[in-house]
C-alpha positions in Angstrom: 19.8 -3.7 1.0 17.1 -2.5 -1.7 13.4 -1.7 -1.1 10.6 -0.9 -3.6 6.8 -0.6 -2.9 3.8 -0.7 -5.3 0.3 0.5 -4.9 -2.7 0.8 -6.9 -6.9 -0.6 -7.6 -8.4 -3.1 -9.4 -11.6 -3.0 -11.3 -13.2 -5.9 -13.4 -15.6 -5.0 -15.4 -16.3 -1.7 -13.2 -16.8 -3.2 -10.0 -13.6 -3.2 -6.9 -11.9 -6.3 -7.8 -11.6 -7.7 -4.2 -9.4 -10.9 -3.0 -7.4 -10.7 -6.2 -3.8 -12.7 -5.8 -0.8 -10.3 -5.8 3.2 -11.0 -5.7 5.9 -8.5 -5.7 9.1 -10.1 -7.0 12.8 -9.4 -7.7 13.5 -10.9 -11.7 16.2 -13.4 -11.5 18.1 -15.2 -14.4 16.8 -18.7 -13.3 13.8 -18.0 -10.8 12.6 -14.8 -9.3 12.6 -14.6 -5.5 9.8 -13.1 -3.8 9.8 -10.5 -2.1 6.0 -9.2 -1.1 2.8 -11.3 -1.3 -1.3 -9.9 -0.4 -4.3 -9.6 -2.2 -6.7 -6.8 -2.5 -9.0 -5.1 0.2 -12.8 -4.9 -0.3 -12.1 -1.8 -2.3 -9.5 -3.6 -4.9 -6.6 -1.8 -3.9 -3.6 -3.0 -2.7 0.3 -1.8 -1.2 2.8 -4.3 -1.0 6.2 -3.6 0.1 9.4 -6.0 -0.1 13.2 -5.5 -0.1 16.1 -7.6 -0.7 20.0 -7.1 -0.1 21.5 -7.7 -3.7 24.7 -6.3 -5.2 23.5 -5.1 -8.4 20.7 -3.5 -9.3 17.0 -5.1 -7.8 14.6 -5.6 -10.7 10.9 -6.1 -9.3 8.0 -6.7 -10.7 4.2 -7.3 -9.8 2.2 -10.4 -10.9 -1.6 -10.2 -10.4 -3.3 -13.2 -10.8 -7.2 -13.0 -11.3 -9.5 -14.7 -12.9 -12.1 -11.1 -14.0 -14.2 -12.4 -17.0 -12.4 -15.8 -17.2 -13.4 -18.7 -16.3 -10.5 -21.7 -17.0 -9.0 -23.7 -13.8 -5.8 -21.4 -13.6 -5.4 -17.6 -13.4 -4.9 -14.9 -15.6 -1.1 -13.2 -14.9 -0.5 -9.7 -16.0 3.1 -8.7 -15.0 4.3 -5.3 -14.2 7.8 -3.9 -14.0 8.6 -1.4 -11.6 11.0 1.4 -12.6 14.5 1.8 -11.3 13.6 5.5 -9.9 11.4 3.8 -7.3 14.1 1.1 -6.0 15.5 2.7 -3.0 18.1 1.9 -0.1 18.1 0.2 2.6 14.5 -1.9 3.8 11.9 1.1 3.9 10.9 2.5 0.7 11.2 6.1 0.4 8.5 6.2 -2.8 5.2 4.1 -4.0 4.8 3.1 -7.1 1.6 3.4 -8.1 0.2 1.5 -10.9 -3.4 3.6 -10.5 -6.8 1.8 -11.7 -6.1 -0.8 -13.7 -9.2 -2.4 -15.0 -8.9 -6.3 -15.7 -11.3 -7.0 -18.5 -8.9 -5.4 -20.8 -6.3 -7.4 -22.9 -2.4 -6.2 -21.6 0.3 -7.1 -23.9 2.2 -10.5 -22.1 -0.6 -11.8 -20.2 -0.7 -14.9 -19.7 -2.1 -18.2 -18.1 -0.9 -19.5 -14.7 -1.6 -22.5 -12.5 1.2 -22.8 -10.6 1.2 -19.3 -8.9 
């Protein structure tokens, strides 16, 4: 058994990005199981928290799906991988990874477009 958690804020455009979309997954070869899904508080932060018994090594990521200074029928996905040294044992994390502000009117390389999220 394998835990990781992620923290952070959101900001668009300077303002708490609240009620944005947010899924904590564990990267697999065909198609990546969840593990964690929320959305930001009124303040645009967030903690999720999700484990997973796997053999190998867990490899989780965060998708945030927002739609800060866009205006299309889908959502905007920026994906973030979470480093091994914050995977621990068993189902409680013992460390947070935190992402800190990230403000969502920027560009980040591999963002992309989802509707199916």
């Amino acid at each position: 058994m394998q835990s990781v958690a992620v923290s952070g804020k959101l900001i668009c455009n300077g303002q708490p990005a609240a009620g944005v979309k947010l899924k904590l997954y564990e990267k697999e070869f065909i198609l990546d199981s969840l593990l964690a899904s929320g959305s930001t508080d009124q303040f645009g932060t967030f903690r999720l928290t999700g484990y997973r018994r796997e053999i190998s090594t867990i490899d989780p990521k965060l998708n945030i799906y927002h739609t800060c200074n866009y205006g299309g029928l889908c959502y905007k996905k920026v994906g973030i991988t979470i480093p091994d040294s914050y995977i621990s044992r068993g189902k409680t994390p013992a460390k947070t990874y935190d992402i800190g502000t990230l403000n969502l009117a920027n560009k980040y390389n591999g963002m992309t477009t989802d509707c199916l999220n």
